[in-house]
VMD Tcl script that draws the C-alpha trace (Angstrom):
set ca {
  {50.44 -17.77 -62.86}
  {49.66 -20.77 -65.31}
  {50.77 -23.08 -63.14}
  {48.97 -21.83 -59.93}
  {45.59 -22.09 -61.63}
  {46.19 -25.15 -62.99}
  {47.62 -26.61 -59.27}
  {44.41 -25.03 -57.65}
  {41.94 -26.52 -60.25}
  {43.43 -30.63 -59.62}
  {43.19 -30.37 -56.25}
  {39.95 -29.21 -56.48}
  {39.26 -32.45 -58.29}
  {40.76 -34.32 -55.31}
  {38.92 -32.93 -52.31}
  {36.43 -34.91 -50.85}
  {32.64 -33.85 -51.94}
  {32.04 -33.05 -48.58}
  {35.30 -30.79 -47.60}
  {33.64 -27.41 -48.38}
  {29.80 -28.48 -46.48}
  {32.53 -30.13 -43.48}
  {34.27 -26.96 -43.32}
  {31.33 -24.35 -43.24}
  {29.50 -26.26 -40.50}
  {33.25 -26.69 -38.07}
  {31.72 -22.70 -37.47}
  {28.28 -23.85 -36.35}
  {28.92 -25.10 -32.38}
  {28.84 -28.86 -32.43}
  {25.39 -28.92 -30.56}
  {23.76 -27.35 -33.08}
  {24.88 -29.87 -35.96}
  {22.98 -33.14 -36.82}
  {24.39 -36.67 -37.33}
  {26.08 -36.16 -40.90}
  {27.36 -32.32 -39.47}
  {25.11 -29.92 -41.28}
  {22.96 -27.65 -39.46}
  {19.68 -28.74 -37.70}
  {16.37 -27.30 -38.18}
  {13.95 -26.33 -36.35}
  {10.53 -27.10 -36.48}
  {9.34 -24.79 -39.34}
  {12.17 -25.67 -41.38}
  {14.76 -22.57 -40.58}
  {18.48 -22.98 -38.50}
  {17.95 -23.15 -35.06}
  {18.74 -20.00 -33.24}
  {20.34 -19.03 -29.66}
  {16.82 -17.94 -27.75}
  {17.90 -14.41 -25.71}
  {18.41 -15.02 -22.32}
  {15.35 -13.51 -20.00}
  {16.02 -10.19 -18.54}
  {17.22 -10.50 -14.88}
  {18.32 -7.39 -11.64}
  {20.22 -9.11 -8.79}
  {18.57 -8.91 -4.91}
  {19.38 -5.99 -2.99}
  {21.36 -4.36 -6.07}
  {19.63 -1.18 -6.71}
  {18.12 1.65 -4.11}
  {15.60 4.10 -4.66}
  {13.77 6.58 -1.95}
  {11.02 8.58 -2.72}
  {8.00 10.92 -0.88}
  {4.16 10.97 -1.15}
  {0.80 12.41 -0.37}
  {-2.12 10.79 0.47}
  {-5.03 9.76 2.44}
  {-2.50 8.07 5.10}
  {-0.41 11.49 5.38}
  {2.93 12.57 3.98}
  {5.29 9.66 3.61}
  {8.33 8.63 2.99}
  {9.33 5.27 1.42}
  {12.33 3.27 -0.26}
  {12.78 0.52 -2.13}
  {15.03 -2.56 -3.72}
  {14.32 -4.98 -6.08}
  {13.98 -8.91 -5.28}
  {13.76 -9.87 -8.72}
  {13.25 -8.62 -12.27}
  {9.47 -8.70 -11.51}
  {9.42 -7.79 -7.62}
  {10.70 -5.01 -5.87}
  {10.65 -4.60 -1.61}
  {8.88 -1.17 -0.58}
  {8.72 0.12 2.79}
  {8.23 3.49 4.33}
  {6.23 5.88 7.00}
  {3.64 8.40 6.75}
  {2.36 11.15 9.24}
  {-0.01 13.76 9.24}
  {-2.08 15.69 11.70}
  {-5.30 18.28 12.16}
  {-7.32 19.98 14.80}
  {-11.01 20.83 14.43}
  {-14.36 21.55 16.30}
  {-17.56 19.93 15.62}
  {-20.89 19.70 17.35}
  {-22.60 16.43 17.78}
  {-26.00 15.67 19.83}
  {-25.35 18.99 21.51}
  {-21.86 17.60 22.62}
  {-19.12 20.03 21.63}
  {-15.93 18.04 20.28}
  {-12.51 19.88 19.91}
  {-11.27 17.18 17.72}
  {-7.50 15.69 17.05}
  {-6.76 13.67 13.77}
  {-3.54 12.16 14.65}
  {-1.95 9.85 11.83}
  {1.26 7.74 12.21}
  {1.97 4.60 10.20}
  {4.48 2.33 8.72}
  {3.98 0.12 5.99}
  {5.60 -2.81 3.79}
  {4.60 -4.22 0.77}
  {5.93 -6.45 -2.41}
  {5.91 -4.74 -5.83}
  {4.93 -7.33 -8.11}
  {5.27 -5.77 -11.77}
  {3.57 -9.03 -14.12}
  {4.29 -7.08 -17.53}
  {7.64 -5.48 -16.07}
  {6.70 -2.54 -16.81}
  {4.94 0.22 -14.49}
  {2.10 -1.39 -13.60}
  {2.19 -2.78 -10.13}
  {-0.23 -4.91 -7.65}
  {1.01 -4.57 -3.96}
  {0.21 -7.01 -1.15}
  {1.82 -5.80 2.38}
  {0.48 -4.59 5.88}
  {0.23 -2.10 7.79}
  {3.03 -2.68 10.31}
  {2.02 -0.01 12.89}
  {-1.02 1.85 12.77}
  {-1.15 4.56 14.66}
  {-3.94 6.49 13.12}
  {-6.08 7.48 15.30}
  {-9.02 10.82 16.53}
  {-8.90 11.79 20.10}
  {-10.98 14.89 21.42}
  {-12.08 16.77 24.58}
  {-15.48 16.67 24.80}
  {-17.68 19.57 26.92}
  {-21.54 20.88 26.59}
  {-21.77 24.81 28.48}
  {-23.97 25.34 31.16}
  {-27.59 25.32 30.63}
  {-27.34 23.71 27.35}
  {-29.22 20.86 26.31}
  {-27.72 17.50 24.95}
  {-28.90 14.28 23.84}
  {-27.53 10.19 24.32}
  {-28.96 7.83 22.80}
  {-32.13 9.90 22.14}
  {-32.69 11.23 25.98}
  {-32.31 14.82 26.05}
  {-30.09 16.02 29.37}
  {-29.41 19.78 30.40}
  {-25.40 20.65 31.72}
  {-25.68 21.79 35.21}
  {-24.72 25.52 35.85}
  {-22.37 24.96 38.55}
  {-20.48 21.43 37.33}
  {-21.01 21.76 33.59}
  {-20.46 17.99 31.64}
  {-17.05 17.52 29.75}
  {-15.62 14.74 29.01}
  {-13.28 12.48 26.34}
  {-14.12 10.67 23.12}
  {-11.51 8.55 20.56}
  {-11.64 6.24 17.97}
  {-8.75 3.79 17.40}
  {-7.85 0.87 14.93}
  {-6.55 -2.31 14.81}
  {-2.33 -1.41 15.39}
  {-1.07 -3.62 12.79}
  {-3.38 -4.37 9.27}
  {-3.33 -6.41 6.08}
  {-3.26 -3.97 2.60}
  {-3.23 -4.67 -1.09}
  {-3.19 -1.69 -3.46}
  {-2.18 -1.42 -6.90}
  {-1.22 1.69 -9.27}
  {1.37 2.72 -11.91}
  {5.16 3.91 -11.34}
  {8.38 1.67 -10.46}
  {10.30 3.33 -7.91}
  {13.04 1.19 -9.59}
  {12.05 1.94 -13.49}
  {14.01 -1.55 -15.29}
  {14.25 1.61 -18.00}
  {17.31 2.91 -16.38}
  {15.60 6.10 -15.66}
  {16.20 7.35 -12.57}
  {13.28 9.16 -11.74}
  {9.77 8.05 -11.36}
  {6.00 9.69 -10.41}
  {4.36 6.55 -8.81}
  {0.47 6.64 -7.85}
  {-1.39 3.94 -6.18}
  {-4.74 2.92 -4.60}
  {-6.41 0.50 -2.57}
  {-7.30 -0.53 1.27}
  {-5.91 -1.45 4.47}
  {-8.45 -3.96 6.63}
  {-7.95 -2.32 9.92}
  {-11.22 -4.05 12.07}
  {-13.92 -2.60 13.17}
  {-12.96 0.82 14.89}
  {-13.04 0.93 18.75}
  {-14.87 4.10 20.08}
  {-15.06 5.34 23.50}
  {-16.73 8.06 25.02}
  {-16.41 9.25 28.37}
  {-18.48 11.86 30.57}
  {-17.92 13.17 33.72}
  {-19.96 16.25 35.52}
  {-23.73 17.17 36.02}
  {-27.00 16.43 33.92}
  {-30.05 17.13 34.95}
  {-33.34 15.25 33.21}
  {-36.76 14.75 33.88}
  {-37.98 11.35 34.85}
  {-41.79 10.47 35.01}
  {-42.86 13.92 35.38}
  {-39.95 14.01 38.09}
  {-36.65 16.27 37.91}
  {-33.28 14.98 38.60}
  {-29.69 16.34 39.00}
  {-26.73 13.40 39.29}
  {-23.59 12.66 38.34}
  {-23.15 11.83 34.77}
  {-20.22 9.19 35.64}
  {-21.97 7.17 38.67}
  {-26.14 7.63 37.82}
  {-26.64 3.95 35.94}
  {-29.34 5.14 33.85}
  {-27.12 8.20 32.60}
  {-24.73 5.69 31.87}
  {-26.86 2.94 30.22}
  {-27.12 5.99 27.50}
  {-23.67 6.82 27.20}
  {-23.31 3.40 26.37}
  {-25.72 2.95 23.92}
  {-24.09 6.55 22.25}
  {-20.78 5.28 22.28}
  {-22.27 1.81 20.33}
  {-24.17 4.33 17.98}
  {-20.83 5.85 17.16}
  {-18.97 3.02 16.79}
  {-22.08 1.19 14.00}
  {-21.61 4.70 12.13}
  {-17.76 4.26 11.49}
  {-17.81 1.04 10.75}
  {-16.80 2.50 6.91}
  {-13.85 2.57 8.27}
  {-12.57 -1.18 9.09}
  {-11.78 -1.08 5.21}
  {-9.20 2.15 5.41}
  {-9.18 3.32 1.83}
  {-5.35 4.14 0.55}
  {-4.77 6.63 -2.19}
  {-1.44 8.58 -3.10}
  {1.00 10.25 -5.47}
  {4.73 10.32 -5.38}
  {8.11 11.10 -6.34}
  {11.11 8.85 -6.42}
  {14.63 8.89 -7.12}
  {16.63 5.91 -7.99}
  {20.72 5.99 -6.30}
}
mol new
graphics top color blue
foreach p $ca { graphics top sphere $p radius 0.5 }
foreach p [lrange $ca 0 end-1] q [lrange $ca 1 end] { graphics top cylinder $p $q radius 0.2 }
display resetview
């Protein structure tokens, strides 16, 4: 044992000074060593560290599908990311409803008929569930047809000229209102139908508009009207008399200024999705 200790302690005296710094740093990769092999530093002084690489999700590697409620209808929708930050949505929503209403004397047994399909890119700037969505309406098929009829003897008005239905060929008619078929959107809201989490579930809600143009209205009347004309009565056809007609006209324009709301179709819904 002597002569161990005293073997170790000479050749201890015969190493280079450097051995022990040369040996420490040969476990430091050689990048990350300066001219004379000790560690560099960094700019406030400390070793210079690995940064951790930034979190990334491959295209087209993940699926999620998902349903909602809202203004457009029940929907359904799925989605797939792009990028860590992006995710592709698309999806469909329907809905439809009957009702009567009474306008200017004008009975209206009304049809709200709603049929889209949509697409939009998720762009999530913190990563986490907050989301702003540009996209478009792809189809728009939303639209309000109804039959249109006013009973015999009773009075109606276009375009402030009040008109009487004729008792033998009572007026009836059409009326709709349409949009644009396809239409630019951007919504934002809260939810990842992909969560970067892991989780596989997710409640998503959302907002915003869909510029769909100024809505086109038309109304159409067929049947008999009778009025009174400078102190003079008349009975004609509501589809062929021109000044009966210069009123419908100026009724349908009347409609179409008061839904002019409409050419900026607010979006608003609540979800559920499941990631696969």
């Amino acid at each position: 044992m002597y002569r161990f200790s005293l073997t170790l302690a000479v050749l201890s005296l015969c190493l280079p000074p450097g051995f022990a710094q040369q040996s420490s740093s040969s476990l430091i990769a050689p990048e990350l060593l300066s001219s004379d092999g000790s560690p560099m530093a960094n700019a406030t002084g400390g070793a210079v560290t690995t940064p951790m690489p930034a979190p990334t999700i491959a295209a087209f590697s993940e699926f999620a599908v998902g349903v909602k409620a809202g203004i457009l209808g029940a929907g359904v929708e799925v989605a797939t990311p792009l990028s860590y930050h992006l995710n592709l949505r698309a999806g469909g929503n329907f809905f439809t409803y009957n009702d009567s209403l009474t306008s200017d004397g004008i009975n209206y047994a009304a049809d709200l008929r709603f049929r889209s399909s949509e697409a939009s890119i998720d762009w999530f700037p913190g990563a986490g569930g907050f989301h702003i969505s540009p996209g478009a309406l792809v189809y728009n098929g939303n639209q309000i047809s109804a039959a249109a009829n006013v009973p015999s003897g009773a009075t109606f008005t276009l375009n402030g000229t009040t008109y009487t239905s004729s008792g033998t060929t009572p007026v009836t008619g059409s009326a709709s209102l349409t949009f644009n078929k396809a239409a630019p959107k951007v919504t934002m809201g809260w939810g990842n139908l992909i969560p970067r989490s892991g989780r596989h579930f997710s409640v998503p809600v959302e907002f915003g508009f869909a510029y769909v143009g100024d809505p086109k209205v038309a109304l159409n009347l067929a049947g008999t009207a009778c009025y009174t004309y400078e102190g003079v009565p008349y009975c004609d056809n509501v589809a062929t008399d021109p000044m009966i007609q210069a009123n419908v006209t100026a009724q349908q324009q009347k409609l179409a200024k008061d839904a002019d709301y409409a050419r900026f179709f607010p979006i608003a819904s609540l979800g559920f999705a499941f990631r696969l």
